[in-house]
N, C-alpha and C positions, 0 to 999 in steps of 0.2 A: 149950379153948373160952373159959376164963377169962380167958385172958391176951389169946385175939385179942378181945374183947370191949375191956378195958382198952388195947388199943393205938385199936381203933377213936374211945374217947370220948376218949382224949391227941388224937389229929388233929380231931376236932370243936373242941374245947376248942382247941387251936394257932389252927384257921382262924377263930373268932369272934373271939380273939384281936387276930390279924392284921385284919381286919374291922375293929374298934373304933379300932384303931391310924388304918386309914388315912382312916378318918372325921375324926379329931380331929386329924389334920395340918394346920399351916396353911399356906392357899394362897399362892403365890407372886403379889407384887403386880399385875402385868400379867394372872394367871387370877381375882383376885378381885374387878379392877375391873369385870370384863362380869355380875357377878353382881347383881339389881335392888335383893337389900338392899342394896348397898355404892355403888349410883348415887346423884349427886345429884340432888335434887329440882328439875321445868324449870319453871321460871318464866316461863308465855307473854304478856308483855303486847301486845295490842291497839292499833293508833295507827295516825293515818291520815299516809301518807306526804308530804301536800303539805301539811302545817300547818305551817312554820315559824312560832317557833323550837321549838316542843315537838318536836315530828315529822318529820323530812324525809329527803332521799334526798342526802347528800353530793357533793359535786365526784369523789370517788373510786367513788361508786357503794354505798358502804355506808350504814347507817342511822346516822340521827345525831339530834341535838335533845334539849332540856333534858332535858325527862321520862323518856325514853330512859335520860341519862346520870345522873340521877338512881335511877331502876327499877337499871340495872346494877350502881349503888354496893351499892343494899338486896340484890341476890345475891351480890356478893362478901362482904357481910360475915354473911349468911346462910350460906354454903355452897351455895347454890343455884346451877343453869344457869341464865342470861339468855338467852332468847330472846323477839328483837321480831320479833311477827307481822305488819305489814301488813294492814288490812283494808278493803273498801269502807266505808266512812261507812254508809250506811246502811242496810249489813247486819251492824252492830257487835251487835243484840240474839245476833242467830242464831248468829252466829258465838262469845258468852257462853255461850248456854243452850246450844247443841250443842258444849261441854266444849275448843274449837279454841281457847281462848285464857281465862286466869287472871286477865282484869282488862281495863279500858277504860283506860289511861291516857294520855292525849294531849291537854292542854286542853278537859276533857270537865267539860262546864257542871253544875253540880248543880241549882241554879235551874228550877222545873220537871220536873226527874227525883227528886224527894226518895223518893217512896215506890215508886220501878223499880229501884231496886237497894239494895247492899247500900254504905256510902259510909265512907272514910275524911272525917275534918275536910278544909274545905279547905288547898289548899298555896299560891294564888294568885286575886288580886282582878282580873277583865278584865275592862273596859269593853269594849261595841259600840259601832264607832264608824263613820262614813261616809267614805270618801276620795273626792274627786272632784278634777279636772284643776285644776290653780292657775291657768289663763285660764278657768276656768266663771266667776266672779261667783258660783257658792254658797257662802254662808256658813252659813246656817242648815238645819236640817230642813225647814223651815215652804217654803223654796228649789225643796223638791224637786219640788211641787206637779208634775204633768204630765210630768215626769223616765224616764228608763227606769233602773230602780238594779238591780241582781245582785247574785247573793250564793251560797256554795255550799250546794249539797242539804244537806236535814236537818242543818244546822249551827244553833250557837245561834244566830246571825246570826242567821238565817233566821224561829227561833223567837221572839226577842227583836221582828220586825217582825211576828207575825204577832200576836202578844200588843197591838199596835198597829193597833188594825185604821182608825181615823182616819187615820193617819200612810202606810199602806200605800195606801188608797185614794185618798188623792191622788196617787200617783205614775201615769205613762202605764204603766208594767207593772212588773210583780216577776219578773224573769226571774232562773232558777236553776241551776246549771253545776255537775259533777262536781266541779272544785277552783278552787282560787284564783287559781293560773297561770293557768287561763283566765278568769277575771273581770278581773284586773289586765289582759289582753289585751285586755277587749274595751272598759276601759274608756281604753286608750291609744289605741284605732284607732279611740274616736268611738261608738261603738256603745251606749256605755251612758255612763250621766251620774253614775254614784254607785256603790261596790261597797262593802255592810255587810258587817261582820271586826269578829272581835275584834283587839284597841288591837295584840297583839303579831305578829301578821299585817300589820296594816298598817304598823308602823312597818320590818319586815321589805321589805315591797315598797318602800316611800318607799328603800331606800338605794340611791343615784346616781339617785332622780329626784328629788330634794327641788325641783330645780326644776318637774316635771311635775306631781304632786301634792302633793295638801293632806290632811292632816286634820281633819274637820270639829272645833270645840273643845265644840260639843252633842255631848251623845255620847245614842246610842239607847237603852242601858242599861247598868247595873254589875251585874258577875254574877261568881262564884266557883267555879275548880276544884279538883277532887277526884278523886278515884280509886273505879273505881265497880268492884264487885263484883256477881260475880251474887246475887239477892235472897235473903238469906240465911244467902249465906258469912261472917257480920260475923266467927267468930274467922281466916278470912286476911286482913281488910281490918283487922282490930286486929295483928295479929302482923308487916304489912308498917309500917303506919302507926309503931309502934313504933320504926323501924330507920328512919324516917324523919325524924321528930325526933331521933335521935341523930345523923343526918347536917348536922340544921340545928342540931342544939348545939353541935358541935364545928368549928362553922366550911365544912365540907367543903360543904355546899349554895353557899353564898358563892361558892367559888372555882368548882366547876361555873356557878354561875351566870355569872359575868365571861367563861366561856367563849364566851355564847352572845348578850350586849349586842349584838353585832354584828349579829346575826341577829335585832334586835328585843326581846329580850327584855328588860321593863323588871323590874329588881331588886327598886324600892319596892316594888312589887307581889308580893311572895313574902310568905305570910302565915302562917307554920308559928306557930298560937296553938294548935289543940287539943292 
């Protein structure tokens, strides 16, 4: 009885054995990467597809623009997944607080939004500015008097003229359009007299119409971007910001930048001081 007792506890004692064994094996690369501690962390940022140069939808169909390739620098040297989410403009609140995306960043005005989120320093100083046809004769704001000017939805544009409420009231209407591609349209084909953008939007559009339009040289306002967080999260908006000025100390914002001159983006204007 004794002995079949001592054989029974040798094969307990065997199988916990074996048990502990195959717990503490380590897993083979390709079974450990599906495991969520060992994923990396997704980084979704927010931005609206037709803002060049921050934002836009490339020649080949991918996503592209300053901010973008700036966002994508701060995951590679995070370790983090880069994913840009595309959003409607002005359902960028909902689409923060309902957890679909990690941050607003896309030439996203601070001016006016100070206490709705959560904010890195700014990265860039944009004026608003007015473009209109280079045969209008306007030169000035004061021009627009009776004018039909566009601009897109819930853009700081939009916000910048409405903070104007003199300046607004004299124009013959404030008509407002999903994106810029359509404002720039409508204001080729006559339909409107004036389309308020920020400076790097419009000098975006101006390329091969320099003869068409103009930049007005009053500008509507100066206003600075930022990286907006939902209200609250300030340590991921300090922990990206971080990895941000190392991109702009070491040069590497620079060269991202030179990438996108073409596409409007003016350099001077990158203001990496906090």
């Amino acid at each position: 009885m004794k002995k079949t007792i001592i054989i029974i506890l040798a094969l307990v004692m065997l199988l916990g054995c074996l048990g502990a064994c195959a717990k503490t094996e380590t897993p083979v690369a390709d079974g450990g990467a599906d495991k969520p501690e060992d994923a990396a962390r997704k980084f979704t940022v927010g931005f609206d597809a037709e803002f060049p140069p921050f934002g836009f939808i490339a020649a080949d169909g991918s996503y592209d623009g300053f901010d973008l390739a700036v966002a994508e620098e701060v995951c590679k040297r995070s370790g983090w997944e880069f994913v840009a989410q595309p959003i409607a403009w002005d359902a960028k609140d909902a689409e923060l607080s309902g957890g679909n995306i990690d941050c607003i960043w896309n030439g996203f005005t601070y001016e006016g939004r100070e206490d709705d989120y959560s904010w890195t320093p700014a990265y860039y100083d944009s004026s608003i500015v007015m473009v209109v046809r280079a045969d209008s004769g306007i030169t000035a704001l004061a021009d627009l008097e009776g004018k039909n000017v566009i601009t897109q939805a819930d853009s700081s544009a939009l916000a910048a003229l409405n903070d104007d409420p003199i300046l607004t009231d004299s124009f013959a209407q404030l008509l407002e359009c999903a994106d810029y591609n359509s404002a720039f349209m409508e204001l080729e084909m006559g339909t409107a007299d004036a389309v308020a953008a920020d400076i790097g939007v419009a000098e975006y559009n101006m390329v091969g119409k320099e003869d068409k339009f103009i930049v007005m040289e009053e500008p509507i306002s100066v206003e600075t971007y930022a990286i907006g967080f939902l209200k609250g999260n300030d340590a991921l908006a300090e922990e990206v910001w971080k990895v941000v000025k190392e991109i702009a100390d070491d040069g590497t914002m620079a060269e991202i930048a030179d990438k996108y001159v073409e596409y409007g983006l003016v350099k001077e204007n990158i203001c990496i001081i906090g």
